[in-house]
N, C-alpha and C positions, 0 to 999 in steps of 0.2 A: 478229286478235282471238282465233282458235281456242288460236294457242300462246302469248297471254296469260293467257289462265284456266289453259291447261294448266301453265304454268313457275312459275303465284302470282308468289309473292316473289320467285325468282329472276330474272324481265328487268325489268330496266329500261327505260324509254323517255324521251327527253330529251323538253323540252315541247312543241319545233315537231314532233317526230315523233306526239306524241298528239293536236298539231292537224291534223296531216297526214292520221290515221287517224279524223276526226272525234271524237275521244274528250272533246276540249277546245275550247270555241271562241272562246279570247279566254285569251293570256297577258300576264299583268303582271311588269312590274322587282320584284324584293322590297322595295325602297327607298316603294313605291308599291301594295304588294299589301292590306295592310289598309284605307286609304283607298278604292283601286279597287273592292274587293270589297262594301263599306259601299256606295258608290252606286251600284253592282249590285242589291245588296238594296234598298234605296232605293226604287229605280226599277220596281222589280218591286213590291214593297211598294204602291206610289203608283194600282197599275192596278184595276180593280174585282174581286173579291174570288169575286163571282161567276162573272165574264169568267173568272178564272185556273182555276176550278174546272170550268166549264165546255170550256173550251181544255183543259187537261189530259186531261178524261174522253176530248174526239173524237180526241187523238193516241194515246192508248194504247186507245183502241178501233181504230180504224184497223191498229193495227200488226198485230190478230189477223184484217183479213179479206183479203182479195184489193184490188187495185186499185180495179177498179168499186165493189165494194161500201162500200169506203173513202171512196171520192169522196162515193156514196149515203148514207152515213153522215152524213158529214162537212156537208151538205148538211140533211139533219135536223137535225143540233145546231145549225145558225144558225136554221134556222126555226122552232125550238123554244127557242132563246133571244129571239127578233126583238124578244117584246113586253113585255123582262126592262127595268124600269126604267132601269137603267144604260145602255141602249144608248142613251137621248134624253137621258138627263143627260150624259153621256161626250162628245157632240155641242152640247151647251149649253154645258157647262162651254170646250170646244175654242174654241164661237164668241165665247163673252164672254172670254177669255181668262183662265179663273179656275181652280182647282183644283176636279175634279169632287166632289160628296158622293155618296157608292156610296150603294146600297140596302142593309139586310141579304144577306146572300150568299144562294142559292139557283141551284141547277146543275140543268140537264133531270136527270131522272130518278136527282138525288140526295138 
């Protein structure tokens, strides 16, 4: 990664090498890339709104503490999300097999 930022523009990486390097996690044919990428978004799109905001906050907090405290972290944001709407609708909607209706969005301590 060090002598990718360092080289910019000049290296290249082919794409199974930037999956190799975690950079990338999922390559598509070009034939197939707009299609693939659309039900990517999609599907990401589909999840609860709050969930995504919430999940985001605990990975990028996480990455600034230590392990333990990560975990501890990590650990707070479910119990601090547990009694967010969407997590009994997200479960209803799974058991009737139906598309869930999110709540207005709302993320711990955002």
């Amino acid at each position: 990664i060090m002598r990718l930022v360092l080289m910019g523009r000049h290296e290249r990486l082919s794409s199974e090498r930037a999956r190799e390097l975690g950079l990338v996690s999922q390559i598509f044919e070009a034939e197939n890339f707009e299609a693939e990428v659309q039900d990517l978004a999609e599907t990401i799109a589909s999840n609860s709104p709050s969930t995504m905001m919430a999940s985001k906050k605990a990975i990028w907090g996480a990455l600034e503490r230590s392990r333990e405290s990560a975990m501890a972290y990590g650990l707070e944001m479910v119990r601090d999300f547990w009694d967010h709407p969407d997590n009994l609708e997200g479960a209803r909607a799974f058991a009737e097999k139906r598309e869930a209706t999110w709540a207005s969005p709302r993320a711990p301590g955002i």
